[in-house]
C-alpha positions in Angstrom: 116.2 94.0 40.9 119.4 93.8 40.6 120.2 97.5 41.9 117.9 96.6 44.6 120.7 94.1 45.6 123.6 95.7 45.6 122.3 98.2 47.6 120.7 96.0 50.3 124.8 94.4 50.1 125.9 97.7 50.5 123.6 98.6 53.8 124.8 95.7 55.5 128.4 96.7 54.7 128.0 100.3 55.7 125.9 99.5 59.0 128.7 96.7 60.2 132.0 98.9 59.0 130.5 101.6 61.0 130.1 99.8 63.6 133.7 100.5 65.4 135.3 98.3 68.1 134.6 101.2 70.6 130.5 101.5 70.6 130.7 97.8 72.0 130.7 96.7 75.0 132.5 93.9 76.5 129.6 92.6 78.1 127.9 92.5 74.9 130.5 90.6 73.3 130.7 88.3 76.4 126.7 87.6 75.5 126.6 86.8 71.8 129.4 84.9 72.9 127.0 82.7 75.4 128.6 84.3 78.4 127.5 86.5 80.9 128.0 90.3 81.1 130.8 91.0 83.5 133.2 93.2 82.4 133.4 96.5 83.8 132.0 99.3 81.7 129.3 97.2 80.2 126.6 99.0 81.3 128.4 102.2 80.6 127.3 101.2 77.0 124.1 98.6 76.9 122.5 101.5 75.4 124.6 102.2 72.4 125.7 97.9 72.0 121.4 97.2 72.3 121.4 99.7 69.2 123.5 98.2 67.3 122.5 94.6 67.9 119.1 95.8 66.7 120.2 96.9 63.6 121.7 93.6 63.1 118.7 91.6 64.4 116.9 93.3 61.5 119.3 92.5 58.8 118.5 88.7 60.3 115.0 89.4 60.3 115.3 90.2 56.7 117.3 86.9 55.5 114.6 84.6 57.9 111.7 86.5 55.6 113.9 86.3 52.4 113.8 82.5 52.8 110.2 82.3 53.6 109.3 84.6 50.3 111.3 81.5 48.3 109.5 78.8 50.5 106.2 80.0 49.6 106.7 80.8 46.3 106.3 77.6 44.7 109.3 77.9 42.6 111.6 75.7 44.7 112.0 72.2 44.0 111.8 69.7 46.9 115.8 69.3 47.9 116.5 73.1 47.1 113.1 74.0 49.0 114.5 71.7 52.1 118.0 73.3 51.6 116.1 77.0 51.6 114.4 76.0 55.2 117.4 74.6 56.0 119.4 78.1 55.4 116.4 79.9 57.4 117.0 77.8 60.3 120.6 79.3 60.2 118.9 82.0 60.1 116.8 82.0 62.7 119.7 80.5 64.9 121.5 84.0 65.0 118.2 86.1 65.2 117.8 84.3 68.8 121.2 84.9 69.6 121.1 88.4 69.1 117.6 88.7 70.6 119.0 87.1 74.5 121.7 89.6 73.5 119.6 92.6 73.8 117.7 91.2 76.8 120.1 90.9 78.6 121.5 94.6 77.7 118.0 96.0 78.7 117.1 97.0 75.1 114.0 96.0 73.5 114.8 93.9 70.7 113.3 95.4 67.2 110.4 93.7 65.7 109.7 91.4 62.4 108.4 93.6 59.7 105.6 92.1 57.8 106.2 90.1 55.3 104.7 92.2 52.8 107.2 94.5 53.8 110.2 92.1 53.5 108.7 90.9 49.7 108.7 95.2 48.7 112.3 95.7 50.0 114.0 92.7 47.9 111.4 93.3 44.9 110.1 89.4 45.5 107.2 89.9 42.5 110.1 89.7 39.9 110.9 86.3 40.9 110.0 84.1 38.3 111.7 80.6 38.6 113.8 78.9 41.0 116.9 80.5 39.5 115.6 84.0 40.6 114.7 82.6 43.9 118.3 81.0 44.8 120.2 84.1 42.8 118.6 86.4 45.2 119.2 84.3 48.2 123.3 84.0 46.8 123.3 88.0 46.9 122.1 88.6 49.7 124.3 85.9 51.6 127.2 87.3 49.4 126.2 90.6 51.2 125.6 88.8 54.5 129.1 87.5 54.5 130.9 90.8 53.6 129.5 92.6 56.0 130.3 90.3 58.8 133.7 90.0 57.7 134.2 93.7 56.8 134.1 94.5 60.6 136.3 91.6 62.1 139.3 93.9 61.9 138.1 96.9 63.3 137.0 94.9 66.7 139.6 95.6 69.5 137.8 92.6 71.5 139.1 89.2 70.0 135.6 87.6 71.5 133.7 89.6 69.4 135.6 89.3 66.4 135.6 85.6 66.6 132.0 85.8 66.6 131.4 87.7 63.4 133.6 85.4 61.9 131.7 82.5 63.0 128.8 84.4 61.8 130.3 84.7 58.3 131.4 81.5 57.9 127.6 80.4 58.4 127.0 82.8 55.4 129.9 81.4 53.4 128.4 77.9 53.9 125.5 79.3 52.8 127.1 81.0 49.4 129.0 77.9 48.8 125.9 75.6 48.5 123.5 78.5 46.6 126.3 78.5 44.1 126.9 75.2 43.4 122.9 74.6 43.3 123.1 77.2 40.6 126.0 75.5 38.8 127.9 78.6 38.4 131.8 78.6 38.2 133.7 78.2 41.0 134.7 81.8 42.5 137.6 83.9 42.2 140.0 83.9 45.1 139.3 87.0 47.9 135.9 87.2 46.8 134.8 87.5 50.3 135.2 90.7 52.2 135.7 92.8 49.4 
């Protein structure tokens, strides 16, 4: 399980790093960023920027279904089970955001795998207790964060870095909480974005 999770860690960091300022478009920053497309060149590359979103709306897909594997597990308590739906919603937030995203690019946004799909990747029949269930939500925030932040200073575009940071700092929140529910020690400094 644990190799399982560092490589799904390492996916995300790989697909964000190469991810260079270049392959997006202004217009796509200007819509995860609420606004409308109007920067010239934009349509220039709504193909390429609708392809990358995708890849990202999966890797949100996969945290939503993450958090409904612990949900339905039985193995979370009442507060940490409201805390886990709580997290999803997050979740769920940034799927929508990228999904308008794509729309509004032209792309067609990628699809929700089936659950039993989502339980195969991250290996969900090991989980045993609640501690399993919040120590694979901690990894793959911890994986969420980094690779949001592992792009922020390859972006060119200010907008869009400010949004992956915003991004991460959800995911941070996110850690932050997990951790503490777990009652591990507080973390070294420059953890994040390693």
């Amino acid at each position: 399980m644990e190799k399982n999770l560092l490589e799904n860690q390492s996916s995300r960091r790989s697909f964000l790093r190469g991810t260079t300022a270049a392959m997006l478009s202004t217009g796509a920053v200007l819509l995860l960023a609420g606004q409308k497309a109007g920067a010239a060149g934009s349509k220039e590359n709504s193909a390429s920027d609708a392809g990358i979103l995708n890849v990202a709306l999966g890797l949100e897909h996969q945290g939503i279904n993450a958090y409904t594997l612990g949900a339905q597990s039985g193995l979370l308590q009442k507060p940490v089970l409201d805390i886990a739906l709580k997290f999803q919603a997050d979740h769920k937030i940034h799927r929508d955001l990228l999904i308008g995203a794509i729309i509004k690019l032209g792309g067609k946004p990628v699809e929700e795998k089936s659950l039993d799909t989502y339980s195969k990747a991250l290996n969900a029949g090991q989980l045993k207790s609640q501690e399993d269930v919040l120590k694979l939500a901690l990894s793959l925030e911890l994986g969420a964060t980094n690779a949001y932040l592992g792009v922020i200073p390859d972006f060119k575009d200010y907008a869009f870095a400010k949004v992956a940071a915003r991004l991460a700092a959800d995911e941070v929140a996110h850690w932050a909480i997990l951790n503490n529910a777990l009652g591990m020690p507080l973390p070294k400094a420059m953890i994040f974005g390693a």
